[in-house]
C-alpha positions as CSV (number, residue, x, y, z in Angstrom):
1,X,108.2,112.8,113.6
2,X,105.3,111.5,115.0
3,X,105.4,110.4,119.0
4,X,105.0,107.0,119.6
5,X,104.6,105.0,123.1
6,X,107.7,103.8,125.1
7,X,105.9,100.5,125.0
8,X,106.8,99.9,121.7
9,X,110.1,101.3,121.8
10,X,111.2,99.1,123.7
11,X,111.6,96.8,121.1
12,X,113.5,98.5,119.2
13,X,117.0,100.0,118.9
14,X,117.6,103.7,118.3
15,X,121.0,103.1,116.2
16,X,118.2,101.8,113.7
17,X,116.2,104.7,113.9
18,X,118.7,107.4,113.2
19,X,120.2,105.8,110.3
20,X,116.0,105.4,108.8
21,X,116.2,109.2,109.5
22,X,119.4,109.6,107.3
23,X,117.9,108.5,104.8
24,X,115.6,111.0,104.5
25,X,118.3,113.7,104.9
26,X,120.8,112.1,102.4
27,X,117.4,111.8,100.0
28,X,117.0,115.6,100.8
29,X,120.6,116.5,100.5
30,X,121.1,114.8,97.0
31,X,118.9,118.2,95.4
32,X,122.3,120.4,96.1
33,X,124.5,121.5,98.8
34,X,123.8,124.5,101.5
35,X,121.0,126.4,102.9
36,X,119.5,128.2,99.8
37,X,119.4,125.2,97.5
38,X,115.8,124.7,96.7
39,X,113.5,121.7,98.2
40,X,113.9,118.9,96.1
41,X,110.7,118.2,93.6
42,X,108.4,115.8,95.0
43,X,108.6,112.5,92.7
44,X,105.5,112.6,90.4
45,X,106.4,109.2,88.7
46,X,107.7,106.3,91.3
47,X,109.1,102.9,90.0
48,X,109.4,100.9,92.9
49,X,111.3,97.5,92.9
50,X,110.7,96.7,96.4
51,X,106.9,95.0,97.2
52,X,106.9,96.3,100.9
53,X,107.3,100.4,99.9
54,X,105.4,100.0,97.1
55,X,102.6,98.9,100.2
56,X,103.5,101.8,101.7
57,X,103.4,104.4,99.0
58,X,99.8,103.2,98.3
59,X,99.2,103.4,101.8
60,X,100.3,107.2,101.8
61,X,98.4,108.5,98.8
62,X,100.9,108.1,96.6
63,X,99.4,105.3,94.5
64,X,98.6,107.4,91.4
65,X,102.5,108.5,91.5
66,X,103.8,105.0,90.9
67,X,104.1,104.1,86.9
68,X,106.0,100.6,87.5
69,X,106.2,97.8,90.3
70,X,108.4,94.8,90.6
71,X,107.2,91.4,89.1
72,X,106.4,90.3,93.1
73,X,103.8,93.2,93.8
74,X,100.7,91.6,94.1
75,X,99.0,94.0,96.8
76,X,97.1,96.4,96.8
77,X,95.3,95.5,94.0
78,X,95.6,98.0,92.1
79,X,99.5,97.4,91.2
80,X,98.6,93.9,88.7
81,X,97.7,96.7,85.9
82,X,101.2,97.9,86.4
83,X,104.2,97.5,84.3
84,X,106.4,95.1,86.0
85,X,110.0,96.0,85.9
86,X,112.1,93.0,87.5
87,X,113.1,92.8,90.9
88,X,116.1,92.3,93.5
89,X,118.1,90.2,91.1
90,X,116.6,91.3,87.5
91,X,115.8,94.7,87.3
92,X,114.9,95.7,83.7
93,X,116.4,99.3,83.8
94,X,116.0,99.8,80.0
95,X,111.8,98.9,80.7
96,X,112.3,101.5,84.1
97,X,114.0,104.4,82.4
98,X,111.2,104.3,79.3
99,X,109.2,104.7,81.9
100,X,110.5,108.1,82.9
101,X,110.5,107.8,86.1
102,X,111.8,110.8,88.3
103,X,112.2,107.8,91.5
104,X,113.0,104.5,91.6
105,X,112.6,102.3,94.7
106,X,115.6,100.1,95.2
107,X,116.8,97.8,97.9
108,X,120.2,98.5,99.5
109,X,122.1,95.7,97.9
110,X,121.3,97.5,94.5
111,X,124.2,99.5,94.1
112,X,125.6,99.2,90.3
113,X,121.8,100.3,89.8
114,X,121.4,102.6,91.6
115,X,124.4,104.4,90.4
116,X,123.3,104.1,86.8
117,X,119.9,106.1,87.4
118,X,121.5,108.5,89.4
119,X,124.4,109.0,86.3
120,X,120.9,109.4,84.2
121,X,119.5,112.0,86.6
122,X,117.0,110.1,88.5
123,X,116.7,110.3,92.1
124,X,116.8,106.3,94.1
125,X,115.0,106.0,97.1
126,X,117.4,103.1,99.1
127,X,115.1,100.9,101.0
128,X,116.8,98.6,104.0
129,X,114.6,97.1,105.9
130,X,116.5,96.9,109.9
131,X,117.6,93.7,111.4
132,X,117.3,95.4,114.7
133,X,114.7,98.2,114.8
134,X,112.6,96.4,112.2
135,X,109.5,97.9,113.4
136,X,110.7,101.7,114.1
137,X,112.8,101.3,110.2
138,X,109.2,100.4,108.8
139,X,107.9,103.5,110.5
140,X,110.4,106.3,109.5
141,X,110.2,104.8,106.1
142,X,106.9,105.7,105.8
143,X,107.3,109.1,107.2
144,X,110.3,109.7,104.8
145,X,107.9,108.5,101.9
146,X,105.7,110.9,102.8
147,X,108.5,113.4,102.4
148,X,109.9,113.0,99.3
149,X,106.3,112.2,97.3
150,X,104.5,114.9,99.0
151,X,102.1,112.9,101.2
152,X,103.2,114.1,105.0
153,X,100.1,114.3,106.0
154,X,99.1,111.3,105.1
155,X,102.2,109.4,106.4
156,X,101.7,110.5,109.6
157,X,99.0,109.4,110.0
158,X,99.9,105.9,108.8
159,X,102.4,105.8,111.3
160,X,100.0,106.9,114.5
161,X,97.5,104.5,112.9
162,X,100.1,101.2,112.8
163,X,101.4,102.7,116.5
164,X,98.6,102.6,118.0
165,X,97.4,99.2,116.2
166,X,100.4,97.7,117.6
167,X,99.8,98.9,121.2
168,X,96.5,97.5,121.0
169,X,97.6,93.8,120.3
170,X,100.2,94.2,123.2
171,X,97.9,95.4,125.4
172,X,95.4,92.5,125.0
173,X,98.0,89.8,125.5
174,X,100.6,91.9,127.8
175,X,99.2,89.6,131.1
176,X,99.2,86.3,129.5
177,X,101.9,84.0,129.2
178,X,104.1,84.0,126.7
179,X,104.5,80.9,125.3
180,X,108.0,79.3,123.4
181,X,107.1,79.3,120.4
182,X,109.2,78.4,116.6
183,X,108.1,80.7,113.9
184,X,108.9,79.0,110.6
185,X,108.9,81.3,107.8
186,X,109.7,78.6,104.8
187,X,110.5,75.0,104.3
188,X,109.8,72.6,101.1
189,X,105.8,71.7,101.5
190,X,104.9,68.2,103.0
191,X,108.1,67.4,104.1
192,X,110.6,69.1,107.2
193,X,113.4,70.1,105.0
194,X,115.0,73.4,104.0
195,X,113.3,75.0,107.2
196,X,113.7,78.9,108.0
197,X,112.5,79.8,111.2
198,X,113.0,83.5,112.6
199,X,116.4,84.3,114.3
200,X,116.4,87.0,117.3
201,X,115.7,90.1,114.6
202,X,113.9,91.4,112.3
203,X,110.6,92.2,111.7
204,X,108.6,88.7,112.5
205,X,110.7,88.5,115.4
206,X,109.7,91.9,116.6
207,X,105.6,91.3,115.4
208,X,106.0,87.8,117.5
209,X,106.9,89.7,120.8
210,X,103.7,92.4,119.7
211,X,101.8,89.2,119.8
212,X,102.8,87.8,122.6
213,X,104.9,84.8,121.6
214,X,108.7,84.6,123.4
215,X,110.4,83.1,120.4
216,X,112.6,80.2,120.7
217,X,115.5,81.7,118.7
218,X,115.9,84.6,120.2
219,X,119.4,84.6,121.3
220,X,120.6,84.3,117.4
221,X,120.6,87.8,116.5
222,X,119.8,87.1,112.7
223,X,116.7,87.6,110.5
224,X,116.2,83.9,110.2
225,X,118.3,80.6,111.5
226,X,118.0,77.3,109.3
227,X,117.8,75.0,112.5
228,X,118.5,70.9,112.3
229,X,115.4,68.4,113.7
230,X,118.0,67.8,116.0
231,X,117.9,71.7,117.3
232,X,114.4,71.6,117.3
233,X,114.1,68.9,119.8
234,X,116.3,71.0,121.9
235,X,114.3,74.1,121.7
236,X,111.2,72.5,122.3
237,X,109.0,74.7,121.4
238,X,105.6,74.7,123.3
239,X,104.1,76.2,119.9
240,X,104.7,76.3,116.3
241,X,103.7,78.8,113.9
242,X,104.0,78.9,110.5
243,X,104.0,81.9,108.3
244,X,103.1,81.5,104.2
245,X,102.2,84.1,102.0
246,X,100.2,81.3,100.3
247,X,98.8,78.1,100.7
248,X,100.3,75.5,98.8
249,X,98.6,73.2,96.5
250,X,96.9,70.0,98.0
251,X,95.1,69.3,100.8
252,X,96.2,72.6,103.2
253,X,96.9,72.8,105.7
254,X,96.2,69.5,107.3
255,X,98.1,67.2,105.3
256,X,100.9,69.7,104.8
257,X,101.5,70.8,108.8
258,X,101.3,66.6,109.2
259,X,104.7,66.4,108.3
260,X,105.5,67.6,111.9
261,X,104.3,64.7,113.4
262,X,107.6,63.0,112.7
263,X,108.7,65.6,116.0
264,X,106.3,63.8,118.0
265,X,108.2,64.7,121.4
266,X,108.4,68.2,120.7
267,X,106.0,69.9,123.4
268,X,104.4,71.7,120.3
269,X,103.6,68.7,118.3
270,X,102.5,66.2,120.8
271,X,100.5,68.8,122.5
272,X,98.5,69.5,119.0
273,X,100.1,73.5,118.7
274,X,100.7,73.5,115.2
275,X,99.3,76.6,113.6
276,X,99.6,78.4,110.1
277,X,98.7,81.5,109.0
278,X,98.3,82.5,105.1
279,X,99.1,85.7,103.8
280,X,101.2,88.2,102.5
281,X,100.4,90.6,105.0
282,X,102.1,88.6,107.7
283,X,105.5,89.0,105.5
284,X,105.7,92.3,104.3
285,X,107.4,94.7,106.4
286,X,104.8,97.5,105.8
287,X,101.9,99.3,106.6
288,X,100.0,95.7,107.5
289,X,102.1,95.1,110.4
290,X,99.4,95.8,112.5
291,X,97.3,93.0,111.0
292,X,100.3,90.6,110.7
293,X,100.8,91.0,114.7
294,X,97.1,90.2,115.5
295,X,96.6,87.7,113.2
296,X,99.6,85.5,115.4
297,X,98.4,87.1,118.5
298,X,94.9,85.5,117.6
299,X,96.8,82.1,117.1
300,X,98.6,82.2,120.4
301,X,96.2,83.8,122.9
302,X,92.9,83.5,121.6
303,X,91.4,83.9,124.7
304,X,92.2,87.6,124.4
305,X,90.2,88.1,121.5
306,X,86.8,86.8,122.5
């Protein structure tokens, strides 16, 4: 494993990081039982149903291995001439297994799945992203990758690359205030319902204290909280950023983030702190982190980047 700073283990929890890790050993384990069973074979055809290791298998080298995405990849680019096999809730597993895959990349929650391509002899790669740890998860998932596709070399340094990416944003903002700030991940364009805003952990939680943001909902330790306008007034938020991985139709994003001003005595809103950032990068647990944290980091301090 690669060294990282304590700085940025600080955010995360080490409960998270040893379970990451036995992933890799029970991905190790599954090629037989005892000390002289041979290393497994490093997977030469990857179908990967989950958009964020599909990032980081590209990221690693192992982009020519992959022969099918889910129908959500869209980056790198490279993944549109793709088959695309289905996703979380729709996998096609007759389209993956004429696809002869010896790995398929499938989320946690995809257990009946999973059990039928390991009944047809293919190996499953189980992807769960950490509620707490989000950041470290990413990282061993990478280096795991790297394992099993034969790409170490190049995983490492992925992770000392994101690592030290992430230090830097910290260290630009580390003596500046932090403001209270709401990071709303979702709600129904030009209006305030069906918000999600980020709970205490996860990922965006984790890149918003990289950037330099104390987030409002921090003592909810879930992945995202679905707060009332009523709870928002509360909170107060001295800044609100919102996350999209793309702009929705219409004027954007002044017409859209206008629906806020119905909040008028929220310290964010009357104070003109409404910001949006468009992307996928900013969320996709993977190998973009780095420019997810900076590109908030920019919005909330960007004093620091001049």
């Amino acid at each position: 494993m690669v060294a990282r700073p304590r700085k940025l283990a600080t955010i995360i929890s080490w409960p998270v990081r040893r379970a990451a890790l036995a992933i890799l050993v029970l991905l190790v384990a599954a090629a037989g039982c005892g000390p002289a069973a041979p290393p497994p074979e490093k997977a030469q055809r990857i179908v990967s149903l989950v958009p964020a290791v599909t990032e980081m298998l590209f990221a690693i080298g192992a982009g020519p291995q992959v022969v099918g995405v889910s129908s959500y990849d869209h980056f790198p680019p490279e993944v549109e001439v793709l088959p695309k096999v289905g996703a979380l809730l729709d996998p096609d597993t007759e389209r993956i297994l004429s696809l002869r895959p010896n790995l398929v990349v499938v989320y946690g929650s995809q257990t009946e799945i999973e059990a039928r391509f390991k009944k047809a002899g293919i190996r499953t790669f189980n992807y769960r992203h950490g509620a707490e740890g989000a950041i470290l998860a990413t990282l061993d998932t990478i280096t795991a990758l790297g394992a099993v596709t034969g790409h170490d070399a190049q995983a490492r340094e992925v992770v000392t690359r994101m690592t030290s990416g992430l230090e830097a944003v910290r260290a630009r903002v580390s003596r500046l205030d932090r403001p209270r700030t709401l990071l709303v991940m979702g709600r129904q364009p030009g209006t305030l319902q069906g918000i999600y805003a980020a709970g205490g952990a996860g990922f965006l939680h984790e890149m918003l204290a990289v950037a330099g943001g104390d987030n409002v909902f921090k003592d909810i330790k879930r992945e995202s909280v679905q707060p009332s306008s009523e709870t928002l007034l509360a909170r107060a938020p001295d800044v609100l950023l919102e996350l999209r991985a793309r702009a929705p139709a219409g004027d954007y994003p002044a017409a859209d983030l206008a629906a806020w001003d119905t909040l008028a005595s929220v310290p964010a809103v009357r104070n003109r702190r409404v910001y949006s950032v468009v992307g996928d990068f900013v969320v996709v647990a993977g190998p973009r982190l780095v420019e997810g944290a900076e590109a908030m980091a920019r919005v909330l301090h960007p004093e620091a980047f001049k």
